[in-house]
N, C-alpha and C positions, 0 to 999 in steps of 0.2 A: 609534612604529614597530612595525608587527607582527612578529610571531618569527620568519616565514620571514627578512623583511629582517635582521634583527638575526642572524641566523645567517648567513644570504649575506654580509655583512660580514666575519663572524668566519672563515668558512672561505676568503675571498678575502686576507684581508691577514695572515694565522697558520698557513693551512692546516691539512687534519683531524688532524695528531696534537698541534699546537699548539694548538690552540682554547682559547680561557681568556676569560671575561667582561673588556671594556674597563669598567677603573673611571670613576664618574661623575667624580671626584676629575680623571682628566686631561681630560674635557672642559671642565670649570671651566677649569684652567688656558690650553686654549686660547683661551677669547676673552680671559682680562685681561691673556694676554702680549702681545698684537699691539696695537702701539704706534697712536695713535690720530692722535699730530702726524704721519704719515707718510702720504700716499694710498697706493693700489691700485697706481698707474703708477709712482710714484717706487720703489716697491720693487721692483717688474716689474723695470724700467729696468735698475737698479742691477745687480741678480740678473744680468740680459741684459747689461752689459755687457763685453765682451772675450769672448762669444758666437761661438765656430765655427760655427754653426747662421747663415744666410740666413733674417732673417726680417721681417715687414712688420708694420706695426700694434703693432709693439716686441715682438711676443710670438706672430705666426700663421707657421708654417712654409711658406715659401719652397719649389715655385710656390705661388699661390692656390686653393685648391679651390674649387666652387663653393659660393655661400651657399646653406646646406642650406632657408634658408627657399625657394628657387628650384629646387631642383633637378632634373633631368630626371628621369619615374618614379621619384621619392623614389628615387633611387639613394642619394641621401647622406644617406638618414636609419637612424635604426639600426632594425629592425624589433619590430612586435608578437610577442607569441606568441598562442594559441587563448585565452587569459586574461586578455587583454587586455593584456597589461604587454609594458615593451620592456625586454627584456634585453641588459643590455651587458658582454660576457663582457671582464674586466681580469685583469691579473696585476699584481703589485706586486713590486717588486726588494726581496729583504732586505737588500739597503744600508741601509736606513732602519730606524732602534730602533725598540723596541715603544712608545712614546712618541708619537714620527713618523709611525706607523701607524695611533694611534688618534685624532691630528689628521686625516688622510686617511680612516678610518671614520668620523668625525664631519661631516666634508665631507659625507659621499656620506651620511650619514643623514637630510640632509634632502629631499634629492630620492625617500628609501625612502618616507617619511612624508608628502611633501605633492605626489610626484606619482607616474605612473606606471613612472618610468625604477626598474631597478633595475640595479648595478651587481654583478654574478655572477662569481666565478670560472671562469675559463676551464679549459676542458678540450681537447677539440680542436678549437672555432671559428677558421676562417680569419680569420675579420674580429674585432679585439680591441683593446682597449686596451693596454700597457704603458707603465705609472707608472712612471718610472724617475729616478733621481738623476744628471742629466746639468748643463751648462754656462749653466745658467737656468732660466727659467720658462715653456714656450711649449707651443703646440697645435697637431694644425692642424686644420684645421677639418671637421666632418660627419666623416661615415662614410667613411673615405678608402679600405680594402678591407686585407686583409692585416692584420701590423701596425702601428698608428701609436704615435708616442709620446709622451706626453706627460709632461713634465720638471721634475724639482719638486727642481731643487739644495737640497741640506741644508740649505746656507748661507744660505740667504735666501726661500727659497718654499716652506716648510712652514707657512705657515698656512690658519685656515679660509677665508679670502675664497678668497686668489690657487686654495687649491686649488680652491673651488668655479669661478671665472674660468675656470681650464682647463679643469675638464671642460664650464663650460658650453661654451667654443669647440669640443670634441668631438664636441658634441651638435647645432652647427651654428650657433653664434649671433656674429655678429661685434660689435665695440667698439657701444655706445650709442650716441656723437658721432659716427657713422660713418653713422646711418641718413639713410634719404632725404629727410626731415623736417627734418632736425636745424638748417637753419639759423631756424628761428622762433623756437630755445628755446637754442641758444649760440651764439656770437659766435667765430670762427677770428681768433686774433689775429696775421696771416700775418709781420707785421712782427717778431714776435718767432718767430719757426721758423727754422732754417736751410734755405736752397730745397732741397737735396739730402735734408730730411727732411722736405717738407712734402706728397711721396707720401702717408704717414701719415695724412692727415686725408682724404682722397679720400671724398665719400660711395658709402656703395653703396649699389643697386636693390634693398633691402630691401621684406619683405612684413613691415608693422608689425604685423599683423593686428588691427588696431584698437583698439590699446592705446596711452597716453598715452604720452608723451616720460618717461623715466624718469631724474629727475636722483640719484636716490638706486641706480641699476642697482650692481650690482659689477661690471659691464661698461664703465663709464664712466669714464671718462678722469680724472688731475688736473690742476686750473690749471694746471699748469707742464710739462704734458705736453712732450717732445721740443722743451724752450726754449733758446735759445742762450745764453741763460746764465741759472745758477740765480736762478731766484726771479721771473723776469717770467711771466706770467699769459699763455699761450696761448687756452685756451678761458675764455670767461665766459658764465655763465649771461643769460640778458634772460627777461624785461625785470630781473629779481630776481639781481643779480649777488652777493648774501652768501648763494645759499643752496650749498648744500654738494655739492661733487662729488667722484667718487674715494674711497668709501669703503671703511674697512676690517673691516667687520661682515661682511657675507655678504649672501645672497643675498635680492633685495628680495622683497615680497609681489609686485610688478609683476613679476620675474623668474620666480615661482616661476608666476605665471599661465602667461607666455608659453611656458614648458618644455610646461605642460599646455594650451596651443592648438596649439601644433605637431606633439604626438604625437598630440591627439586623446585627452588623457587623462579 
């Protein structure tokens, strides 16, 4: 990561009189803390449930916004600058230790490094993100105008994936098993969904932009997504139903492409 990024981090989640180097020491620890028997969604879920928040897809805020891969005069995409880079001016709640903080710098240091988005502390930008310690995990989706929120409870959705999952929904991208494609490469197992949650799986009119079905996405669903009872198998992969969905690593090489087809990075 270059030093500009590596300081936009520091001065977004510490602020300038705070600033102090994030030890490597805590990003170790964030990926061998995050438990591997658990997917993406189950922890989503969990986090989300008994959720005040109205929200679809277990995790996008309630109405829909448009999918930013669609949207009219990229209204819903965040913009470049003369530099080429898209700035996305955040603020982060000091509700969260300095610990929690440098899981959430760590998130965002991968999209410093391998694409164009940078995530900058806010100043007086109208249109912003705020990271904040609320009743789940959720997003909503593109560039909604104003402030959006995006909610990363202490309890349960301080890790690297889910945070990067958020912010990718931020950035416009909705669930994997959700794309237009999707039914060639899993299987909707309807019979196990409850019907008042089987809205959830609706595909949408996604631009894939010619990139393969991504079973390994952090965008991607688990087995057991929104099951009527734990443990039956909603989605399954085909024709190769042992290969692995719902992961808790981060963000795929396929994901990090798509970030840099949509901005043009």
């Amino acid at each position: 990561m270059d030093t500009r990024a590596s300081l936009s981090i520091l001065l977004l989640l510490f602020g300038v009189s705070q600033a102090s180097p994030l030890r490597e020491e805590s990003f170790e620890e964030v990926f061998v803390s995050e438990p591997e028997s658990v997917d993406i969604t189950t922890r989503i879920l969990d986090s989300n449930n008994g959720s005040s928040e109205v929200l679809i897809e277990g995790d996008l805020v309630f109405p829909k916004t448009r999918n930013a891969l669609f949207c009219f005069n990229n209204n819903c995409f965040w913009k470049k600058n003369f530099n080429n880079i898209v700035e996305v001016p955040c603020t982060v709640s000091n509700e969260f230790s300095s610990f929690e903080k440098s899981v959430i710098a760590n998130a965002m240091s991968t999209f410093h490094s391998r694409t164009c988005i940078r995530f900058v502390a806010r100043s007086t930008q109208t249109d912003y993100i705020s990271i904040e310690n609320r009743d789940g995990c959720f997003s909503s989706l593109g560039r909604t105008g104003g402030k959006q929120v995006v909610s990363l409870n202490r309890q349960g959705c301080v890790f690297h994936s889910i945070v990067q999952h958020e912010l990718l929904h931020a950035l416009g991208f909705y669930h994997e098993q959700t794309r237009s494609d999707r039914d060639q490469y899993v299987r909707i197992n309807w019979e196990n969904i409850s019907p008042n949650m089987a809205y959830n799986f609706q595909k949408q009119n996604t631009n894939n932009q010619n990139t393969p079905y991504d079973y390994g996405s952090v965008m991607h669903y688990g087995r057991t997504a929104f099951s009527i009872r734990r443990g039956l198998e909603t989605i399954t992969p085909i024709p190769d139903r042992t290969v692995q969905i719902g992961q808790m690593q981060g963000m795929s090489n396929i994901d990090i492409l798509r970030v840099n087809k949509l901005y043009g990075c």
